[in-house]
Residue, then its C-alpha position, 0 to 999 in steps of 0.5 A: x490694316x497691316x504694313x507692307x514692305x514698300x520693296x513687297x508692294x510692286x511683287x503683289x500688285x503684279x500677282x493681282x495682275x496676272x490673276x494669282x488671286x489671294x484667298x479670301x480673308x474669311x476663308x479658313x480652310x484653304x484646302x477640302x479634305x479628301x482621300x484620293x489615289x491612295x493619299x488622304x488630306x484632312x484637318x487636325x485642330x485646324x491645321x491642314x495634313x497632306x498624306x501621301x506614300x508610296x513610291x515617287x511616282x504615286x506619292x506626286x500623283x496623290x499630291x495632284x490630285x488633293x492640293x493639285x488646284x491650289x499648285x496650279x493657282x500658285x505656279x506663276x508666282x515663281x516666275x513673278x519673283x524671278x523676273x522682278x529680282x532676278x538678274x537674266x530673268x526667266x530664261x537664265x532662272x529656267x536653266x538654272x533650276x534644270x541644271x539644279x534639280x538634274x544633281x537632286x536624288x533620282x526619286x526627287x526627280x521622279x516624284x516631281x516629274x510625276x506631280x507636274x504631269x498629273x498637273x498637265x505641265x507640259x514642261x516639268x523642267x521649265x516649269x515654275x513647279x521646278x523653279x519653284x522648288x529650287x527658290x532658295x537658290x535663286x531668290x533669297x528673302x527669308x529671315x529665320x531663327x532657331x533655338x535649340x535647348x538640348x536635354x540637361x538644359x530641358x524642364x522635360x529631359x529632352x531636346x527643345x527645338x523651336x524655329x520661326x520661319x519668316x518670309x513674305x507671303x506676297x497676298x498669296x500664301x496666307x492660310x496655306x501653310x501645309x504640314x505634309x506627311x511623306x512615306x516613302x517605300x524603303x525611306x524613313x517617314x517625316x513630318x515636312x512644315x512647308x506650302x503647296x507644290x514644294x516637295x523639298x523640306x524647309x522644317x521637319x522631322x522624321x519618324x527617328x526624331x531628327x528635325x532639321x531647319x533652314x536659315x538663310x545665310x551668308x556670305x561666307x569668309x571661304x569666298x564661296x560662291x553665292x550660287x553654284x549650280x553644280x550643287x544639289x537643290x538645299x531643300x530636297x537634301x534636307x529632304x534626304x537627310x529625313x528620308x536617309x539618316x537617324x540621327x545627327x552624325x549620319x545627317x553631318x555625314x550626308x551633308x559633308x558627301x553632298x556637293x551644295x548650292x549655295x550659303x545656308x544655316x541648317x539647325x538640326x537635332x536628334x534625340x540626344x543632341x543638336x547642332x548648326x550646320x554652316x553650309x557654303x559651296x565649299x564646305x560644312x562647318x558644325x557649330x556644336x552647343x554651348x552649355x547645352x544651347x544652341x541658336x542661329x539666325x540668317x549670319x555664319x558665326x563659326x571662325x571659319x566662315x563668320x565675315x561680320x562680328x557686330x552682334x545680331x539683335x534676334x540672335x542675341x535675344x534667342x540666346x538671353x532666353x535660353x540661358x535663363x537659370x531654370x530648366x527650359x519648357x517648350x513654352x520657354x522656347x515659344x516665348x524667345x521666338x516670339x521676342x526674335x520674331x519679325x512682321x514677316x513671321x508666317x510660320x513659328x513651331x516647336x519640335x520635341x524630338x523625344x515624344x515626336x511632337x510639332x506644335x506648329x502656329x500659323x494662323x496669326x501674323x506674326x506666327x510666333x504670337x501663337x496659339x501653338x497647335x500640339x500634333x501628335x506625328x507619331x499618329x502619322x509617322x507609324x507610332x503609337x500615340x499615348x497622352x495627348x500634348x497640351x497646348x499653350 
């Protein structure tokens, strides 16, 4: 029987309670494969592929209509978490994810309007749909890493980007981890690795080959706030820098222009290069790559922004493995993830910018162990695909 966090323990006794049932184990697959209102969701080696497009309005409509049942099942689970960790509780988390996502790019609002009227909330605004999708303000429990091996250290010649994602699935996530591919009319298509009911992007890439992901971070040596609600929700400007940039300077840019919430790593990358962004309130600073290599887990490490000089045990093993004298493959990669992973690693994927491949595991726990399942987005993000990738 696997260990649970003694701090966990109460959070999933109480899901129990209030009737946020978990998957039974023996469950594979989570959700049933369907085309409806012009978005489709099928199973590609396994791993589960929501496709919607169109303008906000018929992309939260498709969303509804395919894991619509699975959103509904999951939507007290924000309130449970506000409420056993949050100071002020509901009502104060409430105003806050209103004030938030009033400050989100006007199609965000729109998709997410759409999604929980098709959904019959009668609220959107105060609804745990919207809380739910400003969590990473509100309620921060992830602990991540991120590699990045940019080309002249690379076996292939090009970008490797690999990134666990670690947070506590509470008995409710299990098995419903969702790649979902979003086209939006006059927007770039991305590929976005994330749960049911949060439209914003917490790993991806799009049809350019810029990927991005988020790490938990802070605090901060600007004496930045921890939250400021005069910012725009992190995970739907991630989801802008996907939809709007094609590469990594357009994506500082954005970034720079935007006013943020809270302290965040984004680990980033284009074709060419990569980077970390170290966001607070205040400011950006980019951490650029050293000999071709860069990591980052959930510290800021830029002199501007770093409070804590002691070394990090995940990131000083992500950088042991990436200096390795050989040019580096995409196994390489998933092997440091694996070395930095923790009991809560529940997503762990490799992203290849240059053949827009995402080999993504999420069937183990912890995810890093593998197998590592090879997509090919090109299928999906308008490309042609050309030889099938091989899977560790």
């Amino acid at each position: 029987m696997k260990r649970m966090s003694s701090r966990l323990v109460p959070l999933v006794l109480a899901a129990g309670l209030l009737g946020l049932a978990p998957l039974p184990a023996e469950e594979v697959r989570a959700y049933t494969p369907a085309v409806r209102e012009g978005g489709e969701l099928r199973y590609v080696q396994g791993i589960p592929v929501l496709i919607v497009q169109g303008s906000p309005e018929e992309m939260g409509r498709q969303q509804a209509a395919l894991i619509g049942s699975t959103i509904k099942r999951l939507m007290g689970l924000p309130r449970l978490m506000i409420e056993y960790g949050r100071e002020g509780g509901w009502a104060a988390a409430s105003e806050a994810a209103q004030t938030v996502m009033g400050h989100a790019a006007e199609r965000h609002r729109r998709e997410l309007a759409s999604l929980a009227e098709a959904l019959g909330a009668k609220d959107a605004g105060k609804s745990g749909l919207a809380v739910g999708n400003v969590l990473a303000e509100l309620r921060r429990f992830e602990r991540c890493s991120a590699l990045l091996i940019e080309p002249p250290r690379s076996a292939t010649g090009e970008i490797l980007f690999g990134r666990n994602y670690d947070y506590p699935t509470y008995g409710l996530l299990d098995n419903l981890s969702l790649v979902t591919i979003y086209r939006p009319k006059g927007y770039h298509a991305l590929a976005s690795v994330g749960y049911p009911g949060s439209i914003g992007v917490l790993s991806g890439m799009n049809d350019a080959g810029l990927a991005v992901a988020c790490l938990d971070s802070g605090p901060a040596k600007d004496d930045s706030p921890r939250f400021d609600a005069r910012g725009a929700p992190m995970l739907l400007t991630f989801r802008r820098l996907l939809e709007e940039c094609t590469t990594l300077a357009e994506a500082e840019k954005l970034l720079c222009a935007t006013r943020h919430t809270t302290w965040f790593n984004l680990a980033a990358c284009d074709r060419k290069q990569a980077a970390v962004f170290e966001i607070t309130a205040k400011q950006v600073v980019t951490r650029r790559p050293e000999d071709h290599l860069v990591a980052a887990t959930n510290h800021f490490r830029s002199p501007e922004l770093i409070t804590n000089k002691r070394g990090n045990d995940r990131y000083e093993k992500l950088v042991k493995h990436g200096k390795q004298k050989e040019p580096l493959t995409w196994s390489d990669v998933a092997r440091a993830l694996h070395d930095a992973r923790m009991r809560v690693t529940v997503q762990s994927m490799i992203f290849e910018p240059g053949t827009l491949t995402l080999r993504l595991s999420v069937s183990s726990r912890p995810a890093s162990a593998g197998p590592f399942v090879p997509l090919d987005l090109r299928v999906f993000l308008g490309a042609q695909p050309s030889e099938p990738a091989k899977s560790l």
